[in-house]
Legacy VTK file of the C-alpha trace (Angstrom):
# vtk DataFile Version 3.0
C-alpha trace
ASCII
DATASET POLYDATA
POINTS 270 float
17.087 -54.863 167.696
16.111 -55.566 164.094
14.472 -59.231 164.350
12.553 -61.386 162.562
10.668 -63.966 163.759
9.195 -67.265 162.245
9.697 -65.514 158.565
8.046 -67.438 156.063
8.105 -65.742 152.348
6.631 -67.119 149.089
7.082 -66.044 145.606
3.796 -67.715 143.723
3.666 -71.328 144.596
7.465 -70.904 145.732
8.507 -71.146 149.497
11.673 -68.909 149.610
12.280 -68.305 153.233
10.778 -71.080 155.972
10.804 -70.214 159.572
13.499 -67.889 159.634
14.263 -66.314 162.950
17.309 -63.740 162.648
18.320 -61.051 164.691
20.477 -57.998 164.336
21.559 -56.119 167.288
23.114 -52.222 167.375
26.729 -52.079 167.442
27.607 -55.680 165.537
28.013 -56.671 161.914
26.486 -59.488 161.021
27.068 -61.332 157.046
24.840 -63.305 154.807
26.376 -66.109 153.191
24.891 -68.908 151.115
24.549 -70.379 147.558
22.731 -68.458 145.131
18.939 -68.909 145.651
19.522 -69.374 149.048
17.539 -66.202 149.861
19.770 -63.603 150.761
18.020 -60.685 149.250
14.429 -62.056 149.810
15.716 -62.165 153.675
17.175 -58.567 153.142
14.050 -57.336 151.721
12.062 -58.321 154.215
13.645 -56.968 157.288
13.457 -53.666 155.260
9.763 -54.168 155.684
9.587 -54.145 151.701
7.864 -57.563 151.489
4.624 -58.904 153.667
5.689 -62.100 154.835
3.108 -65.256 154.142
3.930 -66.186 157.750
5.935 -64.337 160.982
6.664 -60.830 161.283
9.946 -58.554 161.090
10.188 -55.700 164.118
12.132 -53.114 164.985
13.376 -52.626 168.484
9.633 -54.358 169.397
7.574 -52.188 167.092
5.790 -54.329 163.808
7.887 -53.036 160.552
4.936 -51.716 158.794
3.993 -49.761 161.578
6.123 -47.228 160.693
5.267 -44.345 158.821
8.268 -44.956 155.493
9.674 -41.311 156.703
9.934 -42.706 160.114
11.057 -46.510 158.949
13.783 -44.763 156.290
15.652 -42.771 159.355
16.166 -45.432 160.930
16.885 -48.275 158.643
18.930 -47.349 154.991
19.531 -50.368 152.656
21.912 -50.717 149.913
20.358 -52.825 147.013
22.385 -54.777 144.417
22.058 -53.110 141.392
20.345 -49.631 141.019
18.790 -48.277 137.575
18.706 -44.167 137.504
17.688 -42.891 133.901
17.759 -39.028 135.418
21.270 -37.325 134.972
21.799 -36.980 138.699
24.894 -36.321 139.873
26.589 -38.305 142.238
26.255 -35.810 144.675
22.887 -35.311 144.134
22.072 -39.473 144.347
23.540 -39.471 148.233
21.484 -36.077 149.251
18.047 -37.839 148.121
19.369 -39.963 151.325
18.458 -37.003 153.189
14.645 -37.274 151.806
13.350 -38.728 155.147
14.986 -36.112 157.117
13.177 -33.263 155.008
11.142 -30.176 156.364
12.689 -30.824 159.954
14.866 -27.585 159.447
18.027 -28.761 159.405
19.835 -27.890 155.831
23.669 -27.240 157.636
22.732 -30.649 159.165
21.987 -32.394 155.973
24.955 -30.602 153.886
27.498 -31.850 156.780
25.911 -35.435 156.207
25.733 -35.517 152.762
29.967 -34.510 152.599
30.943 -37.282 155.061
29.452 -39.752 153.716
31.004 -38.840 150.088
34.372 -39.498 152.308
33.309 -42.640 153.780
32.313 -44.048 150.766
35.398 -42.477 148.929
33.362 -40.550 145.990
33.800 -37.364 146.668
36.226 -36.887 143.668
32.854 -38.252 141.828
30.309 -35.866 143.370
29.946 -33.636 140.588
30.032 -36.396 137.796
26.511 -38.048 136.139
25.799 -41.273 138.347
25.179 -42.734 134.793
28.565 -42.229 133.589
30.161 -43.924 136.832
31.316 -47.424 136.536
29.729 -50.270 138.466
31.280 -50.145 141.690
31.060 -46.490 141.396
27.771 -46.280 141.268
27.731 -48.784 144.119
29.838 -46.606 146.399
27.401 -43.961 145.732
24.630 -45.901 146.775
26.425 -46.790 149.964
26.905 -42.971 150.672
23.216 -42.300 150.034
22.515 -44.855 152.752
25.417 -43.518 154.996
23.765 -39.709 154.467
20.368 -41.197 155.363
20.788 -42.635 158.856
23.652 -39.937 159.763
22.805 -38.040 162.931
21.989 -38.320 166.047
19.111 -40.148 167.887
18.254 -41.760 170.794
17.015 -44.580 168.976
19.045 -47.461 167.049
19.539 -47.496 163.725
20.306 -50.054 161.032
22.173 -50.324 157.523
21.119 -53.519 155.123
23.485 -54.501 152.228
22.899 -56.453 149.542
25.879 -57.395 148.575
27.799 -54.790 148.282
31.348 -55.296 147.465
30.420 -57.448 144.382
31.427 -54.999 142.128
34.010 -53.496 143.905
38.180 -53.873 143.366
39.869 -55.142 146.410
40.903 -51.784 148.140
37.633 -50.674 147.539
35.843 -53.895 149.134
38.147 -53.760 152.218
37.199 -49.843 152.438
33.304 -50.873 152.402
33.537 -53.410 155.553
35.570 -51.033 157.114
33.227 -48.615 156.710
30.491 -50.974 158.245
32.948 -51.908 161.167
32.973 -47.911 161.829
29.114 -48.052 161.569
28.960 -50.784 164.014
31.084 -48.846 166.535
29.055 -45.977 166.377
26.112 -48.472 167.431
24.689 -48.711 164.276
23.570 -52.364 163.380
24.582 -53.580 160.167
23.883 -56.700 158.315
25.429 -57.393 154.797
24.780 -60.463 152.060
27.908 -61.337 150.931
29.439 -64.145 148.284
32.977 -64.408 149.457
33.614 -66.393 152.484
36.570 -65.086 153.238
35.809 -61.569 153.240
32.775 -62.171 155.416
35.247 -64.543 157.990
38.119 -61.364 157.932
34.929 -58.310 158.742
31.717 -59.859 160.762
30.842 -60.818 163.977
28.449 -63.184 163.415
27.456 -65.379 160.109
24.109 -66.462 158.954
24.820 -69.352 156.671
21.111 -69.509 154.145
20.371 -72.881 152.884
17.431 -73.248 150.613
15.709 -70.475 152.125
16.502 -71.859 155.814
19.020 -70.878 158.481
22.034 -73.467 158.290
24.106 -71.848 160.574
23.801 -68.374 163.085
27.267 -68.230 165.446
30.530 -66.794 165.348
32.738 -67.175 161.908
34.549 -69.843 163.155
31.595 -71.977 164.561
29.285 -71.061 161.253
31.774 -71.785 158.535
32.349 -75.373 160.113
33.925 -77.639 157.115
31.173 -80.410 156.958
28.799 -77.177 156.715
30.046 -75.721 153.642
30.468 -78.231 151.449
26.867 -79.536 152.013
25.331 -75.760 151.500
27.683 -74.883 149.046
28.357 -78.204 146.843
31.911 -77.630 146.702
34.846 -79.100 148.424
37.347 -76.019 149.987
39.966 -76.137 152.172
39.635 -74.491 155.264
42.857 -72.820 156.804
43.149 -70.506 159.680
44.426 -67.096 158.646
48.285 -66.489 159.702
47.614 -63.158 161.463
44.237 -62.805 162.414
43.225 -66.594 163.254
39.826 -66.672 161.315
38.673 -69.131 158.826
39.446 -68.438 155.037
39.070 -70.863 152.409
40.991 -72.286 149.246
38.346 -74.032 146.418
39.436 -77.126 145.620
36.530 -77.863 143.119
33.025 -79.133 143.011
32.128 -81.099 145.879
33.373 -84.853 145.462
33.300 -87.597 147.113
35.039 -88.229 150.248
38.776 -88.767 150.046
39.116 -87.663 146.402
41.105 -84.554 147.550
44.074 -85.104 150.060
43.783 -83.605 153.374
39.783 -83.068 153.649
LINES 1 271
270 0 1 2 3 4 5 6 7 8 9 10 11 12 13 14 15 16 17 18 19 20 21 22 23 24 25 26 27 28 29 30 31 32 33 34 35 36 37 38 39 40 41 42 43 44 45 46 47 48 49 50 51 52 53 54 55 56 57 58 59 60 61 62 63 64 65 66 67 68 69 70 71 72 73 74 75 76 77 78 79 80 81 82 83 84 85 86 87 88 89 90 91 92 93 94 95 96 97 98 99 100 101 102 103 104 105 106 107 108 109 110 111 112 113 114 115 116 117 118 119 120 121 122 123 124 125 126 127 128 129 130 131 132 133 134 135 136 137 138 139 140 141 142 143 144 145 146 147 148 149 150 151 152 153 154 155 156 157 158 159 160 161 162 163 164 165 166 167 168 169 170 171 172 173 174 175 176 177 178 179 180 181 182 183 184 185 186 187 188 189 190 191 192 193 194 195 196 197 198 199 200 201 202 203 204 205 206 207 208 209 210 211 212 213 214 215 216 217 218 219 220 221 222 223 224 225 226 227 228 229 230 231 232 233 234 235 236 237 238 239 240 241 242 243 244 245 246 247 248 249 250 251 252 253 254 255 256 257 258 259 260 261 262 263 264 265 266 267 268 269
């Protein structure tokens, strides 16, 4: 289990996470929602043992985060960050093998080549392998980074291991967005633990098992979909008045925006 307990960040005099206790457990995928500020990425950061919290600690299965050697902590735990900036005229294939940096020197180059090619698949860019990763568009340069993270915590190991995503389908078309969560689902079911920040409330409702609702750099809401995206709930974190509908196939929640939150009774049927 990837947990953090009591988190308490700060950014100068700023307070952006207060006494955050989250947990992600192998084999689920579990979504970040919340207004922008909220703390998504600070929270993400964190559990990737890339900030020192001002209060509380982050552990993995039990052991501190920053016990871990970064060889150790990076084959076990990939993230994929918002935005990357490369100025070197990689290729794409060459941007998912430095995935394989953590796994280097343990003798294992068939291992790392097999790796390296399914993840290109999972993250459909293998058409792209051979282009510059500077020449790729947005989302594919994000699909790349995806891959690198896939190739990094590929193989096999007794111990669990965990995929962070900052919000990852945000620059993605819609095929390509449904073909990310489904990759994380496939992650998940291979007992990989996966948790991913993500803007769209429906998209999160259609692919998680759980939802962490952030709210001013506090947990709002940690429960099912269907419990965490209660109506009351989103319109106070969010400041905007939606309609809340169950889906006609699969049952979730999704959402129609009706506008900046109002008050009560200005929009029929809320």
């Amino acid at each position: 289990m990837l947990a953090a307990c009591n988190l308490g960040i700060r950014r100068g005099d700023r307070t952006v996470l207060d006494r955050v206790d989250v947990a992600i457990v192998p084999g689920e995928v579990v979504g970040i929602v919340g207004p922008n500020g909220a703390g998504k990425s600070t929270l993400i950061a964190a559990l990737a043992g890339e900030l020192r919290p001002a209060a509380g600690a982050v552990a993995i299965d039990g052991t501190p985060i920053g016990a871990l050697d970064a060889d150790a902590r990076a084959r076990r735990l990939a993230v994929v960050p918002q935005a990357t900036r490369l100025d070197f005229a990689f290729t794409a294939r060459q941007v998912v093998e430095l995935g394989r940096y953590p796994h280097r020197g343990r003798g294992r180059r068939q291992e790392d080549r097999r790796a390296v090619d399914a993840a290109l698949v999972q993250a459909d860019v293998m058409a792209l392998a051979g282009r510059a990763f500077t020449t790729l568009s947005g989302g594919e340069q994000q699909r790349c980074m995806l891959a690198r993270a896939l190739a990094q915590i590929d193989g096999e190991t007794a111990q669990a291991r965990y995929l962070l995503a900052d919000e990852p389908t945000a620059s993605l078309d819609i095929n390509h967005q449904a073909s990310c969560l489904t990759v994380m689902r496939a992650l998940a079911a291979r007992g990989v633990g996966v948790l991913c920040a993500l803007h769209d409330l429906n998209l999160a409702a259609l692919y998680v098992d759980r939802l962490i609702v952030l709210s001013e750099g506090r947990v709002a809401a940690d429960a099912r979909p269907a419990e965490a995206l209660a109506p009351d709930l989103v319109r106070r974190v969010f400041q905007a008045d939606m309609l809340r509908i169950d889906h006609p196939a699969l049952g979730v929640p999704q959402f129609l925006g009706l506008g900046p939150a109002s008050p009560p009774g200005a929009h029929p049927g809320l």
